[in-house]
N, C-alpha and C positions, 0 to 999 in steps of 0.2 A: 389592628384588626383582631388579633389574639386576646386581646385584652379584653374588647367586645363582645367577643363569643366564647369568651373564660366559662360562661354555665353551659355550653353545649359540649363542653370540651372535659368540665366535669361528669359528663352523662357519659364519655369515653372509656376505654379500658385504663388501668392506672397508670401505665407508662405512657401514652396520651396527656392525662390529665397533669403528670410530675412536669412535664417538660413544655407543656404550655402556659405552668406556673413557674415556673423559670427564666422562661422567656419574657414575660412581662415584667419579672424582676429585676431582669437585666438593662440598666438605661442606654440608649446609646447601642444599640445589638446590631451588629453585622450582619447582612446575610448569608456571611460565611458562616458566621456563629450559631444563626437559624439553621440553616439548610445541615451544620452539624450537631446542631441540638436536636432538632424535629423530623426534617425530611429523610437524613440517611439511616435515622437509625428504627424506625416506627416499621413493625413488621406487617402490620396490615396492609399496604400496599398492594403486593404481588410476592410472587416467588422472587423476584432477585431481591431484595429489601430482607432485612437491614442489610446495610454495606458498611464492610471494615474501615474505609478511614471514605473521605471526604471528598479525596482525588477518584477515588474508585465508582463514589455515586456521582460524579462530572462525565467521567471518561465512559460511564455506560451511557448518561443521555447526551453525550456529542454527537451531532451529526456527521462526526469524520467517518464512521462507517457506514453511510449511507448515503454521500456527497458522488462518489464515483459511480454508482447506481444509476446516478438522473440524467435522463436522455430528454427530457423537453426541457429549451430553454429556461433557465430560471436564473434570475439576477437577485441578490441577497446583500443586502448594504447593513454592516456594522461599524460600530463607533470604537473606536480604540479606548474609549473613555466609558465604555459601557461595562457596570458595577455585574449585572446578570450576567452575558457571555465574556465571559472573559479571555476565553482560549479558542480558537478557530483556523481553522487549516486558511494558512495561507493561500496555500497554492490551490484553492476551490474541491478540494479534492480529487486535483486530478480530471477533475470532469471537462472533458469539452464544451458541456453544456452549461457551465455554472460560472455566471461570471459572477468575478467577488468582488465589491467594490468599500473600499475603506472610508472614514471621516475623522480627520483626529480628536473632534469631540463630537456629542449624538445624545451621549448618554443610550439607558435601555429606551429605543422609543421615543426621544426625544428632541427628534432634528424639525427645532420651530425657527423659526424665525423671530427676531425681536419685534416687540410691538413698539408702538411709536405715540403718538400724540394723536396721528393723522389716518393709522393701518393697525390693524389688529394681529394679534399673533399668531402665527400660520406654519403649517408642514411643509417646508421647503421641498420635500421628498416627491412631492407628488407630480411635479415634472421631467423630474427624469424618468420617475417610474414609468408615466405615463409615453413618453417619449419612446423607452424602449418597447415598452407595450407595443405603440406602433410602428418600430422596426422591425420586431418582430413578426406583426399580421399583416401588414400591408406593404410595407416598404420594401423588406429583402424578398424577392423572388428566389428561390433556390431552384437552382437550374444543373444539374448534374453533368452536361456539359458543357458550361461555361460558370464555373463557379465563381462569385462575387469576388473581385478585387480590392484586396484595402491596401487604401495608402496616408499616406503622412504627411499632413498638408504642412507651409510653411511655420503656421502658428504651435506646433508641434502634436493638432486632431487629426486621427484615426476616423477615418469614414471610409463606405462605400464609393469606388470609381464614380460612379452612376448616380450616388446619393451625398451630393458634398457637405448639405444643408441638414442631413445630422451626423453629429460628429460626437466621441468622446475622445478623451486623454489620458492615456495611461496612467496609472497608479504609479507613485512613487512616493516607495516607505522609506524615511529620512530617522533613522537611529540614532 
């Protein structure tokens, strides 16, 4: 993509234009390598930019300090094998509201499905998403006093007393 828009990127200021000529030079370039060639260090951005090393422009756009913030539900599914985020709070930050759910591979974005001979390639994603969407709006009644029972059925799902028919299963990260 850099390579492509190499003459808009000449029309840049010169440390713009050095380092998008570099970039293309480089075969084979990491986005580690990018994001430390281009993104952390290019001041036109904003006030925080440039940033001294690499870890320091990650640790500013991580959502760990703004995980603990969120009071509507919100469910957020990364791939442990995903090249973009690579670091993310475990433990949801903290939030009650934030369930975190793992996959040991995904990639950024890219939880398909195999395609077949017979069925086309597809985002597996979109049923569970959809899923909780509706436990969410429909399903859980929150009742302030009689709050929803979860229990732990034999097959080792997590559901609603009252909702046995959606279930999930705890995460269990295997090191």
């Amino acid at each position: 993509m850099v390579k492509h828009n190499l003459p808009v990127f000449r029309e840049a200021n010169d440390y713009i234009h050095a380092a998008a000529k570099h970039i293309v030079a480089v075969r084979g370039i990491t986005l580690q390598e990018f994001d430390d060639t281009f993104t952390r260090k290019i001041p036109v951005y904003g006030l925080d930019f440039p940033f001294s090393s690499l870890e320091k422009l990650y640790e500013w756009g991580s959502s760990d300090h703004v995980l603990h913030k969120i009071e509507i539900p919100a469910l957020y599914i990364n791939a442990l094998d995903d090249l973009v985020v690579q670091k993310f709070p475990q433990d949801a930050g903290k939030s009650e509201s934030v369930i975190l759910v793992t996959t040991p591979q995904g990639g950024h974005l890219g939880w398909h499905t195999s395609a077949t001979r017979l069925s086309k390639m597809r985002r597996w994603t979109t049923e569970p998403i959809l899923e909780w969407v509706q436990l969410m709006t429909s399903d859980i009644v929150h009742d302030a006093c009689h709050p929803p029972e979860v229990v732990k059925d034999a097959d080792g799902f997590l559901h609603e007393e009252r909702c046995p028919e959606i279930r999930c299963r705890e995460q269990v990260n295997i090191a």
